[in-house]
VMD Tcl script that draws the C-alpha trace (Angstrom):
set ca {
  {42.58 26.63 41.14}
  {41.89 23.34 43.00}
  {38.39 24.57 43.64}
  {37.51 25.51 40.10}
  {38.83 22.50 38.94}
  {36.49 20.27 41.22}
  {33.15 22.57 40.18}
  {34.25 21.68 36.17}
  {34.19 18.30 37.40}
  {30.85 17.90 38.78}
  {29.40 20.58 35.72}
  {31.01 17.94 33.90}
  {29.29 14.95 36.23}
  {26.05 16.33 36.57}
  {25.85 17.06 32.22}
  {26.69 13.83 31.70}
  {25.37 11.41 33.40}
  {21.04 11.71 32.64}
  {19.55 8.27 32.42}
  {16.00 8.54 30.97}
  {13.42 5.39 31.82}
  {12.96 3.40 28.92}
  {10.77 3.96 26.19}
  {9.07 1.38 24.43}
  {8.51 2.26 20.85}
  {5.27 0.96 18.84}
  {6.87 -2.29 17.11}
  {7.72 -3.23 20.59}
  {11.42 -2.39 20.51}
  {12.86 0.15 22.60}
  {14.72 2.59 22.72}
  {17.39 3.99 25.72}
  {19.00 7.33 26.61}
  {21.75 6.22 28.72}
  {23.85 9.46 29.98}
  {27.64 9.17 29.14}
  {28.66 5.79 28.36}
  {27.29 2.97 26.26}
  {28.23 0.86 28.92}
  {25.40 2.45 30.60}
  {22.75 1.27 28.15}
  {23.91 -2.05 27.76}
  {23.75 -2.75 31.89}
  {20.23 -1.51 30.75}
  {19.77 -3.47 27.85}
  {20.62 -6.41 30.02}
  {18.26 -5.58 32.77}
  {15.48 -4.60 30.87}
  {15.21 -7.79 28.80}
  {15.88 -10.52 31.52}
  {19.36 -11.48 30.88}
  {17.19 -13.14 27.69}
  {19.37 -11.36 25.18}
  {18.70 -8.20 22.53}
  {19.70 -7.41 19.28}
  {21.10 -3.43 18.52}
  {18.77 -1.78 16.01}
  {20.99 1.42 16.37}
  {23.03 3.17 18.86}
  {25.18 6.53 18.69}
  {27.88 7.86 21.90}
  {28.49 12.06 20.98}
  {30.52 14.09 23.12}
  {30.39 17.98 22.62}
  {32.14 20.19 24.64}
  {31.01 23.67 25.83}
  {32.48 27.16 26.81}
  {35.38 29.68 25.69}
  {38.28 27.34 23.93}
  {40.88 28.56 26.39}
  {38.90 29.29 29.71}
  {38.75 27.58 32.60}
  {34.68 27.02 32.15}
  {34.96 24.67 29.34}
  {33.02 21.13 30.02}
  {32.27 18.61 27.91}
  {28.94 16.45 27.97}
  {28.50 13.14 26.28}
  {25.39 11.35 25.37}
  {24.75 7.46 24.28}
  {21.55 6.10 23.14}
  {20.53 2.90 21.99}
  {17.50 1.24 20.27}
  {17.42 -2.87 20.65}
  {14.79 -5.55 20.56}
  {14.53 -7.85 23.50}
  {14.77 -11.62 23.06}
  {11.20 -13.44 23.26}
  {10.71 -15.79 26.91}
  {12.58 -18.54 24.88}
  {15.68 -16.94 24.14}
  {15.02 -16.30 20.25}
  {16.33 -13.08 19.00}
  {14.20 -10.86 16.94}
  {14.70 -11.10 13.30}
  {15.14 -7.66 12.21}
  {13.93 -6.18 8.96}
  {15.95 -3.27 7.64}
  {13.69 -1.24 4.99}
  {15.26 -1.22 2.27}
  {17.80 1.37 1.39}
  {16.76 4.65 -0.98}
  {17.90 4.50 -4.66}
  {20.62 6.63 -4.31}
  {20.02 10.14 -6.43}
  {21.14 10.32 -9.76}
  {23.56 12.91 -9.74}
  {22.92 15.20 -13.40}
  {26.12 16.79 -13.72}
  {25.67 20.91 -14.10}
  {25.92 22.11 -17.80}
  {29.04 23.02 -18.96}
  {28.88 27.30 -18.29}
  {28.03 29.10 -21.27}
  {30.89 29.94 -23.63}
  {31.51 33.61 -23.07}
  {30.33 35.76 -26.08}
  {33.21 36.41 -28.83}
  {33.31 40.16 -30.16}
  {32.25 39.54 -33.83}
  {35.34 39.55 -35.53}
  {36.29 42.36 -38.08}
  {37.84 41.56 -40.72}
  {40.74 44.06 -41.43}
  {40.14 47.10 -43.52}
  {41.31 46.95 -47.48}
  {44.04 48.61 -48.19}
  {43.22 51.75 -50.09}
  {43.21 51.19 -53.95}
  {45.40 53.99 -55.35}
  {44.10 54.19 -59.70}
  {47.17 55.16 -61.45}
  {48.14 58.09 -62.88}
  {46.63 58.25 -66.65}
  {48.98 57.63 -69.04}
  {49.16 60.25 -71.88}
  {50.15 59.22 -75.40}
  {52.63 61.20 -76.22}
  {50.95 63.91 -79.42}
  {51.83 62.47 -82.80}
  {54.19 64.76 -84.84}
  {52.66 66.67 -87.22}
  {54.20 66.43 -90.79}
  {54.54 69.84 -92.74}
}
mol new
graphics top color blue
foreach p $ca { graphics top sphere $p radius 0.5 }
foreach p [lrange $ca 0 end-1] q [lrange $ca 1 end] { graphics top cylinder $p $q radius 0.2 }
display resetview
């Protein structure tokens, strides 16, 4: 028990903890991959730019986890990355320039569903006209 416990524990150590060098992106900010902790990109942040100061252009921590749900091989690995701008050599920040955000879709609500087709309605059959029975005149007497 003891054992497995200590070999999820460095899976878990060795997942989580990949610092990547630097990389400095065209517009001369840059961006870090910083292994588990934010912590570790801001010690980063801090050396990379002097001690001069940065400003975060974006940053994300995510922490999945791996293996069966109930087993004793589940680990979990976390990532943090930053992007930031380094102060200049006089201590100025960067202004930063956000692009501005998309128009936001227009939404066209569906059409209504068609209505479903109505059975032509029948009116109801007339009644059957019964004629009447002819009348008959009774014969007039005859006079002798």
């Amino acid at each position: 028990m003891f054992r497995s416990l200590l070999i999820s524990l460095s899976l878990v150590a060795c997942a989580s903890s990949t610092i990547l060098a630097p990389l400095q992106k065209p517009d001369g900010s840059w961006h870090l991959k910083c292994g588990a902790t934010l912590d570790n990109c801001v010690k980063q942040a801090e050396d990379l730019c002097k001690g001069r100061g940065y400003v975060v252009l974006s940053g994300m921590s995510k922490r999945s986890e791996y293996g069966a749900e109930l087993g004793v091989s589940r680990y979990e690995v976390r990532e943090a990355e930053l992007d930031i701008a380094c102060a200049d050599r006089r201590g100025n920040l960067p202004t930063v320039q956000y692009p501005a955000p998309l128009p936001a879709p227009s939404v066209v609500p569906p059409a209504p569903p068609a209505p479903a087709p109505v059975a032509p309605s029948v009116a109801p059959a007339p009644a059957p006209v019964v004629a009447p029975a002819p009348v008959v005149a009774p014969a007039p007497a005859s006079v002798h």
